[in-house]
Structure formats: structure tokens, C-alpha cells
N, C-alpha and C positions, 0 to 999 in steps of 0.2 A: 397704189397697188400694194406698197408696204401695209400700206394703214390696213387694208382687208387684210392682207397676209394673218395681218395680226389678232385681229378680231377675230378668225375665222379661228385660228389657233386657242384663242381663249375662249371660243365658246366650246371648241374638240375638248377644253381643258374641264371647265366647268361639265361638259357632259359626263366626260371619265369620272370626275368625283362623284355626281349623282350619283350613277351605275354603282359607284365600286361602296357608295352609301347604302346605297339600297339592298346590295349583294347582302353587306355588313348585316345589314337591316332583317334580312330575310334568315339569316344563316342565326341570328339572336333569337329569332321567333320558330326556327326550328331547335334550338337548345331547350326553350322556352318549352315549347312543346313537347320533348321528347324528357325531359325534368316532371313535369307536369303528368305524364302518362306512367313515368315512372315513381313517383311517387303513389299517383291510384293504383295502381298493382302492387304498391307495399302496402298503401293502407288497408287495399282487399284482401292480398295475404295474411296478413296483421288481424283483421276482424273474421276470417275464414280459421286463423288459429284457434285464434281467443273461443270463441265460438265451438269448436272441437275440444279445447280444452272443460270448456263449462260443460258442455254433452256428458263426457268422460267422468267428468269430479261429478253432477249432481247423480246419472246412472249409478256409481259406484255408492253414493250415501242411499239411492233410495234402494239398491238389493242390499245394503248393510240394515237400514231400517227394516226390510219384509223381511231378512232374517235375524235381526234382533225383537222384531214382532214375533214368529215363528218361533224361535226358541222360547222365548217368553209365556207364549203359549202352551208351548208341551211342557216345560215345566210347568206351568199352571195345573196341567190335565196329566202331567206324573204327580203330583203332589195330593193331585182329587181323588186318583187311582189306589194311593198308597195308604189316603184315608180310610178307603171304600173296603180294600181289605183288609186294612187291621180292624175296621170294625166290624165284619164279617168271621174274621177270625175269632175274634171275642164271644161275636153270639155263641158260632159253634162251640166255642169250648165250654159255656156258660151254660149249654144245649144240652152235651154230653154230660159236664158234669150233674146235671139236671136228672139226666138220666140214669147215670151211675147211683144217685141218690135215693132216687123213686124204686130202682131196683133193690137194693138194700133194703128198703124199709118194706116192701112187698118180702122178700122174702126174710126179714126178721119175723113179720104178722105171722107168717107160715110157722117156721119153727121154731122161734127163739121163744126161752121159755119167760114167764111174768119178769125174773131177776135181772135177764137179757133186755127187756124191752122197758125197764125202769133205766137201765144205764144207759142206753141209746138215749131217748128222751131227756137224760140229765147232758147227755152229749151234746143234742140238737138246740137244747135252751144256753149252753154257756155259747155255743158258736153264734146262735142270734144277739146274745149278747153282747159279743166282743163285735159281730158284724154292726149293731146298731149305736156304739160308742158307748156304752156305759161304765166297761170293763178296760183297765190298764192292758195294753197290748206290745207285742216286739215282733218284729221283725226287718228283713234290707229292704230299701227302698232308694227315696230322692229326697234331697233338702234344695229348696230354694230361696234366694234370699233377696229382697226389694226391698234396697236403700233410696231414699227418695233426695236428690242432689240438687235441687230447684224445686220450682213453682210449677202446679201439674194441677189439670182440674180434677174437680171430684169425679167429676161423669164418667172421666177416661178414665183413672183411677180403680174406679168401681169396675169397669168394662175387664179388665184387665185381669181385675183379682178372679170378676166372676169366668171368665174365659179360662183362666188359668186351672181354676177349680173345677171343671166342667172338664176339662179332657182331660185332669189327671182322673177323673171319674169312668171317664168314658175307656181309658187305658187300663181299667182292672184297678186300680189304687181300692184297697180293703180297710183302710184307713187314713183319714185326713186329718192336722192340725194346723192351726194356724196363729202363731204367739199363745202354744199353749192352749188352746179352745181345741177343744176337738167337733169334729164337726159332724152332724145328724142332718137324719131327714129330714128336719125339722129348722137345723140353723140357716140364719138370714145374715147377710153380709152387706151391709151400708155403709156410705160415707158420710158423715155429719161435721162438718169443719174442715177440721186437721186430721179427725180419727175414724177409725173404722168401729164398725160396732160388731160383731161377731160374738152371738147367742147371749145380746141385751148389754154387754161391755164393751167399755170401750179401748182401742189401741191404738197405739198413733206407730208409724213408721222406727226403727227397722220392721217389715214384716216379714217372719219367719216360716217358712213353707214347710210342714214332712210331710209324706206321702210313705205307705207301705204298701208293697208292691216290689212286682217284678222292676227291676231299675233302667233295665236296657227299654222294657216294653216302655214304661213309665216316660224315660225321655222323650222316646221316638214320639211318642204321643205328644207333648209339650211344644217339640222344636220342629219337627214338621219338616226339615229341611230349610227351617230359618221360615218357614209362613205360619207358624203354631203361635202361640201364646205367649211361652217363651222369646221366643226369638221378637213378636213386638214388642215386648217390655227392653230388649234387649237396646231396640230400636229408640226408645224412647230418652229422649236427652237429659230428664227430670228422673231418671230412674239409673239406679245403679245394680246390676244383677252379679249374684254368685250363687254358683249352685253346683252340688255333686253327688257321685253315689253311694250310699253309706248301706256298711253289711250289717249295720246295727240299727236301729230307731226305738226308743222305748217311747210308747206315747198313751197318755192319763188318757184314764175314762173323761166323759162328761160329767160335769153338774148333777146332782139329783134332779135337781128343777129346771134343766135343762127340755127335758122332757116332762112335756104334761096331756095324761090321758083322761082326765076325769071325767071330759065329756062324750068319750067315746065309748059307745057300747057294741056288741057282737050282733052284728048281722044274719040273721035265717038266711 
């Protein structure tokens, strides 16, 4: 009866250890569990952040982008605007003075007497003359100056000088030189090597710029708000610029032989 006593008590003993194993067991696999659940609600939170963060950072670069597009833009289309009338403004003035001109000489016809209308004509041919470079000129204008600091091709080079030339033209300049040439309607502007050739001579770098003319007009025209002529030479790593505005310019006629009309005759 002992001996069951006994047995019966170690099997009560054995069962309590299962039970309180299994309890063990069950209460590990609810840590387990609740670890486990709790880390996927951090890593959801975690990627539900991240996720809001990148929304946030790439939204903010792409309205930086449509308004660094946008700005970009109207400067472009201020800059097109600014072209449009200053060269609007030049017709008219070119228009009126046109006008003022024709009315004079209409009413010189009328009354000015033979003495009046020989010195007008002596007037009209020196102003053609000093307009068409043959005649030593002065007045304020712009000096520009292209030092060339490296290696730079001809093409752009050429591009550069002709660009540059062209809207001091286009900006009223009454007269142009360029290392001394003075420049017609007639001068050609090449690159050939290392040198430029302007009216069949050649130059090689510093190139020296005058222009006469109004100077404020002069620049506007040139620098454009840094999209002009100017401002790419400026841009250019092979080029050194300096340039300012002078209340004085004395600038040589052309060549004799600069100009040749031998083959041109008057047209009916």
C-alpha cells in the first residue's frame, strides 16, 4: 500500500512538472509572440515614416525644380522682351531721325539759296564719310578687351568676336575698331590659326574692342543681363575679359584700300 502510496505521488509529481513545463512553455511563446508583433508595428511604423519622409523631401525638390524651371523661364522671356525693345526703340529713333533729315533737305530745296545747299551737301558727304570709316573719328563709347588665357577653338572664337560685333551694331555703335582696323561694310573677320584676320591682316590675341556710341546703350546691348555676347565671353574659361566706359575714343579711319568700288557702277 506504501509502494502505491508512492508511485501515485510521483506520478502527481511528474504531472505537476509537465503542467508547470508547459505553462512555462506557453507563457515563452506568448512573449514570443507579443516581441514578434511588436517589432512589425515598429518596422511598419519605421517604413510608414521613411516613406512620408521621401514624399515630403522628393515633393519639395520637384516644386523647387518647376520653380527653378519657371523662373528660368521668365528670365529667358524678360531677356527676349528687353531685346525686343531696345530694338524697337532704335528703329524709331533711326525712323524719326530719318525723318528730321528728309524734312531738312525738303525744306533746304525750297529755300535755301545755291551757297546754302553746296554746304549742306559738303555736310552730308563728310557725315557719310566718317559713318562709312574712312575719316579719323571721336567720341564716348565702350572698350572691350579679350585676353585669351588657354586653348579655345577657332570656330567659337570667331562665333564670339562675330556675335560680339553684331550687337554692338545692332545697339547704335557709329563706329567700330578692332586692334586698330576699323571696321566697314565691307570688313571680314576670320580666324586662321592663332590669328584673326580683320580687313586682309592679321592679329593674334589681346583683341582690342572700341565702339562709339552711346555707352550705357552700348553695354545693355552687349551684356544682356549676362545672356549677351559679353557676358559668354565672360563665361568662357580660355578668355579673359575687361572692358569699360570711356568719355573719349579717338579712332583711325580705314585703309585706302580698304574699300574698293571699281566694279560698281550707278544703277537707273
Amino acid at each position: 500500500m506504501a509502494e502505491e502510496d508512492k508511485n501515485i505521488q510521483q506520478q502527481n509529481t511528474t504531472a505537476n512538472k509537465e503542467a508547470e513545463a508547459s505553462d512555462v512553455t506557453d507563457v515563452v511563446k506568448r512573449m514570443r509572440e507579443k516581441k514578434k508583433k511588436k517589432a512589425a508595428v515598429i518596422r511598419d511604423v519605421a517604413i510608414t515614416a521613411v516613406c512620408v519622409v521621401m514624399g515630403v523631401v522628393i515633393s519639395i525638390q520637384y516644386k523647387s525644380l518647376n520653380s527653378a524651371g519657371s523662373h528660368g523661364a521668365d528670365t529667358d522671356k524678360i531677356a527676349l522682351y528687353q531685346t525686343n525693345i531696345l530694338n524697337l526703340e532704335q528703329e524709331l529713333n533711326t525712323l524719326e531721325t530719318e525723318n528730321k533729315e528728309l524734312s531738312e533737305k525738303v525744306e533746304l530745296l525750297e529755300s535755301a539759296t545755291n551757297e546754302e545747299q553746296i554746304q549742306k551737301l559738303e555736310e552730308e558727304l563728310n557725315s557719310i564719310k566718317k559713318f562709312s570709316g574712312v575719316t579719323k573719328v571721336e567720341g564716348e563709347g565702350l572698350y572691350i578687351s579679350v585676353t585669351l588665357t588657354g586653348d579655345i577653338l577657332s570656330a567659337t572664337l570667331q562665333r564670339h568676336l562675330l556675335s560680339l560685333v553684331n550687337e554692338l551694331k545692332a545697339s547704335s555703335a557709329q563706329a567700330i575698331s578692332i586692334n586698330g582696323e576699323r571696321l566697314t561694310a565691307m570688313s571680314e573677320i576670320r580666324i586662321v590659326g592663332q590669328y584673326v584676320i580683320i580687313n586682309g591682316r592679321q592679329h593674334s590675341a589681346p583683341f582690342e574692342i572700341y565702339a562709339i556710341g552711346a555707352p550705357d546703350k552700348l553695354y545693355s546691348g552687349v551684356y544682356l543681363n549676362g545672356n549677351g555676347p559679353l557676358g559668354a565671353l565672360e563665361n568662357e574659361k580660355a578668355c579673359e575679359i575687361t572692358w569699360g566706359m570711356r568719355e573719349s575714343i579717338i579712332m583711325e579711319g580705314c585703309k585706302p584700300d580698304d574699300i574698293n568700288t571699281n566694279l560698281l557702277k550707278n544703277a537707273e
